[in-house]
C-alpha positions in Angstrom: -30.3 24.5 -4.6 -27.8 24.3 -1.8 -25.4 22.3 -3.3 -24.9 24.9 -6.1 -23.2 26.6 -3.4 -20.4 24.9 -2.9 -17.1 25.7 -3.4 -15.2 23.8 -5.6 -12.9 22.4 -2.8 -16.0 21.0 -1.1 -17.0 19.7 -4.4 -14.2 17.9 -4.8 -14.0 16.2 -1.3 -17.6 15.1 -1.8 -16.9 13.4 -5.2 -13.7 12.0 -3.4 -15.9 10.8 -0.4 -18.4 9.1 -3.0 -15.7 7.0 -4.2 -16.2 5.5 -0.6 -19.7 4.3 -0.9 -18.5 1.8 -3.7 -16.4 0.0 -1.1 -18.8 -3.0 -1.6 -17.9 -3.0 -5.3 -14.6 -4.3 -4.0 -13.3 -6.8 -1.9 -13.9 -6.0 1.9 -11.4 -4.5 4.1 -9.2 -7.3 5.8 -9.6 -8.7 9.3 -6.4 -11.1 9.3 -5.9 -11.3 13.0 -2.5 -12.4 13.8 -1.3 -14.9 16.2 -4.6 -15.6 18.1 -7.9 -15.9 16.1 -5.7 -15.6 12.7 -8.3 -16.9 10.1 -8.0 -19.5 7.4 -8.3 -19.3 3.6 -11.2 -17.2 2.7 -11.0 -14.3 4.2 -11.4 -11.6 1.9 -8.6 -8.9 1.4 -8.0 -5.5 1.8 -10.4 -2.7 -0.2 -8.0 -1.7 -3.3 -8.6 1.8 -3.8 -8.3 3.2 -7.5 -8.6 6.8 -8.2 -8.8 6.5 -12.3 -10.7 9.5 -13.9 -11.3 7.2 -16.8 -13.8 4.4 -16.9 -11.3 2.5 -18.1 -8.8 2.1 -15.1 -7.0 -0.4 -13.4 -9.9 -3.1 -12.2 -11.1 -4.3 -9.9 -12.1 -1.1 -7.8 -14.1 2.2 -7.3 -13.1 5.0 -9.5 -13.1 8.3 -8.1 -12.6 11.1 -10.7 -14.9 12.3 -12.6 -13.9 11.9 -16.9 -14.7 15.9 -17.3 -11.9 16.6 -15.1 -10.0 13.7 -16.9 -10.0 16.3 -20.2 -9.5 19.3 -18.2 -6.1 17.4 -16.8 -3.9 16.1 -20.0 -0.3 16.7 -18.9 1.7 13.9 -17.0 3.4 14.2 -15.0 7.8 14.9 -15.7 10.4 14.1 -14.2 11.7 14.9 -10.6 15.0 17.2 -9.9 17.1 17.5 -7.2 16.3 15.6 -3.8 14.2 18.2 -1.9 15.1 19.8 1.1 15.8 18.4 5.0 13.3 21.6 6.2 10.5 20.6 8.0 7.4 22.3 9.1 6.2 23.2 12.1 4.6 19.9 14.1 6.2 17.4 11.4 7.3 14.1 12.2 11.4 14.1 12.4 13.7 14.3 9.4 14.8 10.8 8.4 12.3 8.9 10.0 9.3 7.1 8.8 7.1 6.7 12.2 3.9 8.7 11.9 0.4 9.0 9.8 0.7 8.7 6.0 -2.1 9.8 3.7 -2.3 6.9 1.5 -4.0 7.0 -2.7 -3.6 4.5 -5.2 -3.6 5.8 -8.7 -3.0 4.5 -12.0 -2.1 7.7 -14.3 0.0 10.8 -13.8 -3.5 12.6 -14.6 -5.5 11.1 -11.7 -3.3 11.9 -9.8 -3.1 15.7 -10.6 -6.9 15.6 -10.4 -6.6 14.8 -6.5 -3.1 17.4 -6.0 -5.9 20.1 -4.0 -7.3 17.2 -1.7 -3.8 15.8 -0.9 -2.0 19.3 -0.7 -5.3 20.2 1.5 -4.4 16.8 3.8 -0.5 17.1 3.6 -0.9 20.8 5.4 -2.5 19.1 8.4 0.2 19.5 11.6 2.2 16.3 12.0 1.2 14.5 8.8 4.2 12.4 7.9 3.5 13.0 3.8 1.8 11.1 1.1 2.2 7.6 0.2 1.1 6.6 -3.3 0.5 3.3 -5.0 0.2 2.1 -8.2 -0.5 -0.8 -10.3 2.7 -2.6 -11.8 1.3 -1.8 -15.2 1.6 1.7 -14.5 5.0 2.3 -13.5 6.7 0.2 -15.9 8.5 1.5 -17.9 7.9 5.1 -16.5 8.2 6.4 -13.4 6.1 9.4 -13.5 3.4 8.6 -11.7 5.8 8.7 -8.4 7.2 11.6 -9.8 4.3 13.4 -9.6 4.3 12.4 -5.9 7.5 13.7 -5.5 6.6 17.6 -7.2 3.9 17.6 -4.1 5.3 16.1 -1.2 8.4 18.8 -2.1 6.4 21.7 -2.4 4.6 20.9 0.9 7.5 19.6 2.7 6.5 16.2 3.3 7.2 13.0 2.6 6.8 10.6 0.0 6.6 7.1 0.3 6.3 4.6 -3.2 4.3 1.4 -3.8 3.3 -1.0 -6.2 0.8 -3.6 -7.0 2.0 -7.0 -8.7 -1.0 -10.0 -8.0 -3.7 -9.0 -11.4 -1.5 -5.8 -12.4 1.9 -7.9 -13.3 2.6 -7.0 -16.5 2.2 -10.2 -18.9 5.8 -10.5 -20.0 6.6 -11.1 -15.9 3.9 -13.4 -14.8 5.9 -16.6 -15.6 4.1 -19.8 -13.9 0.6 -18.5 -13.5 -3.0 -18.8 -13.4 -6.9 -17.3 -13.6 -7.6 -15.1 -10.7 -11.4 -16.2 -9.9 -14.0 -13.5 -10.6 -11.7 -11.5 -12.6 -12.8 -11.8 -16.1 -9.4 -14.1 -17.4 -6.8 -11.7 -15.4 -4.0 -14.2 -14.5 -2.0 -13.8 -11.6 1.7 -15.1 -11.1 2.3 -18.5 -8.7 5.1 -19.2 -5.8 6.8 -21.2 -7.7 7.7 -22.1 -11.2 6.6 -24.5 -14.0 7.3 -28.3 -13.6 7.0 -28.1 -10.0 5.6 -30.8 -7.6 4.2 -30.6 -4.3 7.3 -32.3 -3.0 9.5 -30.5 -5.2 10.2 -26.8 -5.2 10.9 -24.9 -8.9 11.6 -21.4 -8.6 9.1 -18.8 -11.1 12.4 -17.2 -12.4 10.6 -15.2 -14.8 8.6 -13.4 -11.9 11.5 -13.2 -9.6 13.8 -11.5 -12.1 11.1 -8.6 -13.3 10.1 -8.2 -9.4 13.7 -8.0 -8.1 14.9 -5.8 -10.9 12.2 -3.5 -10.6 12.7 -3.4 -7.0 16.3 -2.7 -7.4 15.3 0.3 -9.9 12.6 1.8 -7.3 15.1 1.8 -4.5 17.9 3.1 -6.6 15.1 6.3 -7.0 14.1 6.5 -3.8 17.9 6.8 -2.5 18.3 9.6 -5.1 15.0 11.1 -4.3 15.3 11.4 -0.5 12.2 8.7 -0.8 12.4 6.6 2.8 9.7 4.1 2.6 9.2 1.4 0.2 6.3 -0.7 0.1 6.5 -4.2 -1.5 3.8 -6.3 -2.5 3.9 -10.3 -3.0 2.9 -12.3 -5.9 -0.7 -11.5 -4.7 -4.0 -11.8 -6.1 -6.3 -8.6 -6.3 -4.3 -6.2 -3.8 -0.6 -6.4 -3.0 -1.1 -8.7 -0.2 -0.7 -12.3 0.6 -3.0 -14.2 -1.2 -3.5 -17.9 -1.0 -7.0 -18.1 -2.7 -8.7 -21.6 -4.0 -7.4 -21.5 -7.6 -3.9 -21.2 -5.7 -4.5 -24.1 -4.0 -5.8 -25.9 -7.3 -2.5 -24.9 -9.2 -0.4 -27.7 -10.4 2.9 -27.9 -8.2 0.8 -26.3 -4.8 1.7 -27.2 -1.6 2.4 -25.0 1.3 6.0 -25.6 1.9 6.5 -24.5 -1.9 4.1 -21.2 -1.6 6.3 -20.0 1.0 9.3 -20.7 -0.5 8.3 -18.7 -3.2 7.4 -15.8 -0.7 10.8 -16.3 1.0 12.6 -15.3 -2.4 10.5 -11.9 -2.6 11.5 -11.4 1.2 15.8 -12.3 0.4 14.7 -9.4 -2.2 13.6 -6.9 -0.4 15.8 -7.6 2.8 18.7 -6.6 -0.3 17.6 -3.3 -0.1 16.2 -2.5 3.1 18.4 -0.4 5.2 21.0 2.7 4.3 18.5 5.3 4.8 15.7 2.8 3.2 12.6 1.4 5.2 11.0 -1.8 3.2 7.6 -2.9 4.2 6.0 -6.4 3.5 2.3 -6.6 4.3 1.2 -9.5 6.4 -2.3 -9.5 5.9 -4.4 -10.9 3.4 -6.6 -13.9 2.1 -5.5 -17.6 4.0 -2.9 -15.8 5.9 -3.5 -17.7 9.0 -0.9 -20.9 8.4 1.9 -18.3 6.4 2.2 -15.8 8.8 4.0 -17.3 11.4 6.7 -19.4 9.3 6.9 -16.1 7.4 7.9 -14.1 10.2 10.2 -16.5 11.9 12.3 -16.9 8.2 12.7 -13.0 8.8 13.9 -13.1 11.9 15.8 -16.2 11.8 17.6 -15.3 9.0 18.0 -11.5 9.1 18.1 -11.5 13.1 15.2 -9.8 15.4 13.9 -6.5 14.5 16.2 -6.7 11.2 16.9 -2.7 10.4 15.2 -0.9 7.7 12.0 -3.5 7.7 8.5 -2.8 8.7 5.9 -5.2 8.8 2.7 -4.1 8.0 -1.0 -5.0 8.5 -3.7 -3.6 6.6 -6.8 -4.4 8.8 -7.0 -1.3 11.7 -10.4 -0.5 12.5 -11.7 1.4 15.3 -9.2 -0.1 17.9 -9.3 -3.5 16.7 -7.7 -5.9 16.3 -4.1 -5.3 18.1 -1.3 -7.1 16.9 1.9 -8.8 17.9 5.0 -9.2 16.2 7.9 -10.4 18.3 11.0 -9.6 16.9 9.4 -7.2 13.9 9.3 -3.4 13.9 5.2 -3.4 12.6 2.6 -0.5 10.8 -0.3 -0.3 10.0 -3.1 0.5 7.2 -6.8 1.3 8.1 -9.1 -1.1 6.9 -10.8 0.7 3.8 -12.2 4.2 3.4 -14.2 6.0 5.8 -14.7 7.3 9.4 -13.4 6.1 12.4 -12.8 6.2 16.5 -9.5 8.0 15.9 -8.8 7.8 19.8 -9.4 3.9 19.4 -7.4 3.3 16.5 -3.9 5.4 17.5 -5.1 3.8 21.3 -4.4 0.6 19.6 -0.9 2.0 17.3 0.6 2.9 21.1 -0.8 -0.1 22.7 1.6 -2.5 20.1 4.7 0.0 19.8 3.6 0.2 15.6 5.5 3.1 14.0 3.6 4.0 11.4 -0.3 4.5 9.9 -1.4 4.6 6.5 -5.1 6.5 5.9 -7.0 6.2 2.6 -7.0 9.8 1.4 -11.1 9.6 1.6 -10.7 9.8 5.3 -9.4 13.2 5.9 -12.3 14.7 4.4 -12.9 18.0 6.5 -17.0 17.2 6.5 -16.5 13.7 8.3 -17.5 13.0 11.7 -14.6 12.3 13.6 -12.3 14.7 11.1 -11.2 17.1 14.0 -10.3 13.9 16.4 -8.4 12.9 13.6 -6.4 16.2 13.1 -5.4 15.6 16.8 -4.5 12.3 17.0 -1.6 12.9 14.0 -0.3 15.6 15.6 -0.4 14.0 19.1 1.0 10.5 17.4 4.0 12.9 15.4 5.3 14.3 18.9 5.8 10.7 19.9 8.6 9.8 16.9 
């Protein structure tokens, strides 16, 4: 049969395309629109891709390696050494910077991740790539970071770069959740609230047990990223399913709600990572979601009223880019941008639509720099094209 032919690099991108076709297993890719058209609660969330080579994994979401490669790949991964090198290669974006295309996994072991090292050293040699940026659940990086440090042994050796990520929302670990509650359709997986217990609608409590596990582990990841030569770090909020906003109906339902408190709540986790953003540091919030269309706005204007316009070292970021649509605008706010799930695309459209808006940056699921795709060769210009323009 032909497909005994393959190679095993082709083998391997097919398996990793097939974790594509379960996008409908998950939560469909966001279309938060901002300023005009921005929808209300309801609309569903960005796709939250897994690659787990155990049945096992993080939940909700595809998983993409197979568990006989799962045996064949025991070690974890250790930890990093010295920061690598300022060399660059040929048609990279520029040293120190952050603008350009980002292959973007999620992973939830050191192991899955060394099960997809050939596909991402594979993506990371394509000219102008900006390197590899890698998220995982909150679960999975405390108390170890060696799931980023695996990241950091491949970005080195193809000198790129790495940006780091986590996931609070479902995959808070229990002891940080303070006030919380049932994420619907999750099977009893609680997820942490804006604000704290013995709140009122009128009356704001802070969730100090949250705020002090999320700010001291985002203290500890930028403290590694300085000392890794890491530049980006991506932030989630209290969240639901992915590391976006989320203001779903058993939100709304929570003793204590009320809009003025749930963004007071997100305000803290933006005073927390404005603390770090800068000195060689990029921070990113996400600004798309589920009911993002009345938080936005006030959300943005407490960033730039309080940290001034364009505040340095702080990207906002929208996770809904499809094939040109929609195009955004962000007064005052330095903005990327994150396709909207797995797949093919109009590459001209989409990096069209990046220029169009001034956004710096674009994150692409790692499924979508498989060489058999349609549109893979478009794709391989537009990043080099895009990198010239840092």
């Amino acid at each position: 049969m032909e497909v005994l032919a393959r190679s095993p690099s082709q083998l391997r991108w097919l398996l990793v395309c097939l974790a594509g076709l379960c996008v409908g297993c998950a939560p469909a890719a966001s279309v938060a629109l901002h300023a005009a058209g921005a929808p209300a609660a309801g609309t569903s969330d960005a796709v939250p891709l897994q690659a787990s080579p155990t049945p096992g994994g993080v939940a909700p979401g595809p998983s993409a390696s197979p568990s006989a490669a799962a045996a064949a790949e025991r070690a974890a991964s250790r930890t990093p050494g010295t920061a690598p090198s300022a060399g660059q290669t040929a048609g990279s974006a520029p040293a120190g910077s952050v603008c350009g295309t980002w292959a973007m996994l999620q992973v939830s072991t050191s192991t899955a991740l060394k099960w997809f090292t050939p596909s991402i050293n594979q993506t990371l040699a394509m000219p102008g790539i900006q390197g590899l940026s890698l998220r995982a659940p909150w679960t999975s990086i405390d108390p170890s970071l060696s799931i980023f440090a695996g990241g950091l042994q491949i970005t080195r050796a193809a000198h790129v770069n790495l940006a780091i990520r986590f996931i609070a929302g479902e995959d808070t670990p229990t002891q940080f959740l303070g006030n919380s509650t049932v994420l619907q359709g999750s099977s009893g997986r609680r997820i942490p609230l804006p604000w704290g217990a013995g709140s009122t609608p009128t009356s704001f409590i802070p969730n100090t047990t949250f705020i002090t596990a999320y700010k001291a582990t985002v203290d500890q990841l930028a403290t590694y990223a300085r000392a890794n030569g890491i530049r980006e770090l991506h932030l989630p909020w209290y969240s639901g399913p992915t590391a976006e906003i989320y203001l779903g109906p058993e939100i709304q339902s929570a003793p204590g709600y009320s809009i003025q408190n749930f963004l007071d709540g997100y305000e803290q986790l933006i005073n927390v990572a404005m603390s770090v953003a800068g000195n060689g540091l990029t921070v990113e919030l996400p600004m798309s979601g589920i009911g993002t269309g009345q938080l936005v706005h006030p959300l943005e204007q407490y960033i730039v009223s309080k940290y001034g316009s364009d505040p340095k070292g702080f990207i906002a970021q929208w996770n809904d880019l499809g094939n040109g649509q929609p195009r955004i605008t962000d007064p005052g706010l330095a903005t990327g941008r994150q396709m909207a799930g797995q797949g093919d695309f109009d590459w001209s459209a989409a990096y069209a639509t990046l220029r169009a808006e001034g956004s710096t940056t674009l994150e692409i699921y790692l499924q979508s720099f498989a060489p058999g795709l349609a549109h893979f060769g478009q794709l391989r210009q537009e990043i080099a094209s895009f990198a010239a323009t840092c």
